[in-house]
N, C-alpha and C positions, 0 to 999 in steps of 0.2 A: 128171386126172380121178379116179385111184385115190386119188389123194394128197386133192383135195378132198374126196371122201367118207368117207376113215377123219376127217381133222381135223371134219368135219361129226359124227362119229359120239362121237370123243376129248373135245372143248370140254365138250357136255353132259354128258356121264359124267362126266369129270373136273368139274363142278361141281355137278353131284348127290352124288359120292362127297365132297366135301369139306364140302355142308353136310351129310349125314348123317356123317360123320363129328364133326363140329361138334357138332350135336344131341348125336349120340350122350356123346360126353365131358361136357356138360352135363347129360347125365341128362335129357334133356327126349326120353324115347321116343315120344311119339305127335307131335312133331312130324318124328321120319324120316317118316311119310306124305309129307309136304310135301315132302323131296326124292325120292321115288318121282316126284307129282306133278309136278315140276319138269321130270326126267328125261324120263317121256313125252311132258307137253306139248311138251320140244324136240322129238321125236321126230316127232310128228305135224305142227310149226310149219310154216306157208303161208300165201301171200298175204300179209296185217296180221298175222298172228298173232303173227310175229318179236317184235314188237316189246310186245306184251301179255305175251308169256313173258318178254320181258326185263326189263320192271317187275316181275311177280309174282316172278322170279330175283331180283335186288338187293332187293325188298322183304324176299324169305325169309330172304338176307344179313343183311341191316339187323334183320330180327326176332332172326336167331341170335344177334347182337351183343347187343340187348336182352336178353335172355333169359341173358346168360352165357356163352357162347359163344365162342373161341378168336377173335379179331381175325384169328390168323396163319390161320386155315381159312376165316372170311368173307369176308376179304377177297379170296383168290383166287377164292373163289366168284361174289363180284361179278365181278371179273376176266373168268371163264370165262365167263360167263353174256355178258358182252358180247362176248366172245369167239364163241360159239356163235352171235349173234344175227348177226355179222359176218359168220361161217361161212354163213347158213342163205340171208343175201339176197347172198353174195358167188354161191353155187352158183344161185340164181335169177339175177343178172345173167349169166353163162355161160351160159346154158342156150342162149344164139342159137346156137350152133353154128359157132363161129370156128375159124380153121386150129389143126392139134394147137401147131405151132412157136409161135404167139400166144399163145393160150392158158397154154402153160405159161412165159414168160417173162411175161407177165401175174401167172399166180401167184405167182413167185419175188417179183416187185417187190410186191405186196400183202402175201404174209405176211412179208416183211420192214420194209415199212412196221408191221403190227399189231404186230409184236414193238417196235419202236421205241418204238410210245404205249404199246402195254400196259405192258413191261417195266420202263420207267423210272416209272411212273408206280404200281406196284405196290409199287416198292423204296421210292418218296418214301413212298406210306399206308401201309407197314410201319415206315420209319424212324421215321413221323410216331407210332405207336406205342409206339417204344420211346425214342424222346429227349422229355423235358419240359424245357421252359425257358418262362422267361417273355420278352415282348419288349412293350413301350411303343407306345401306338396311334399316336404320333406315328411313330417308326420305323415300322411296319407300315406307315403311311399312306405314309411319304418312300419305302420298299422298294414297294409296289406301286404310285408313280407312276412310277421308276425304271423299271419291267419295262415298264409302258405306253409311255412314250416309248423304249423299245429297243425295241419291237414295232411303233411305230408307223414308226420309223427302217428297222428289217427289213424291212416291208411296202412302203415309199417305195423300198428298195433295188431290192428282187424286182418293182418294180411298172418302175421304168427300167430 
């Protein structure tokens, strides 16, 4: 329970500090408003709200990008922000009031799932930053039927 509400409290900061940080190094100062903005709307998020802060969150990313902005600060921004939105309806689905013992091996198994998608998946849009290469639509096209029929074969696996 302690542990879910400081991560509830951590996510949004930690993605408000990153896009005002972002902003900031860009010189575009009247857009910190926007991660003030950010910040509280998590703070106050309820009901549907999660998920409206989570677009205007990834939009502000994707604006900082535009704008100039440090790829390596937006992109955890995005990150965090989906992160936070995970946070905000993980603490709503809890709220029934399950045994402490559940509960918290519940939580172990979720925030270790979220590290699993986030993390790998933050290092690929970081990577994807810093390496250029070119590759032929034909290969692109043979590489993403490849992952389809291994996904489909996975799914056929886990489904017998």
């Amino acid at each position: 329970m302690v542990r879910r509400r400081f991560l509830k409290l951590l996510y949004p900061t930690a993605c408000a500090a990153c896009l005002a940080v972002g902003y900031a190094l860009a010189g575009k100062w009247l857009a910190l408003a926007l991660a003030v903005i950010v910040w509280l709307a998590w703070r106050l998020a309820g009901g549907q709200m999660p998920s409206v802060v989570l677009a205007v969150s990834v939009a502000a990313a994707a604006a900082g990008l535009g704008l100039g902005s440090s790829p390596f600060l937006m992109l955890p921004a995005a990150t965090l922000a989906l992160a936070s939105w995970d946070a905000v309806r993980w603490d709503a689905f809890l709220a029934g009031g399950l045994p402490a013992e559940v509960e918290a091996r519940l939580e172990r198994l979720h925030s270790a799932n979220l590290a699993l998608a986030l993390g790998p998946a933050l290092l690929v849009a970081a990577a994807g930053r810093l390496l250029h290469f070119q590759i032929l639509f034909g290969v692109l096209a043979v590489l993403a039927l490849l992952a389809l029929l291994g996904l489909d074969r996975l799914w056929r696996l886990l489904r017998d």
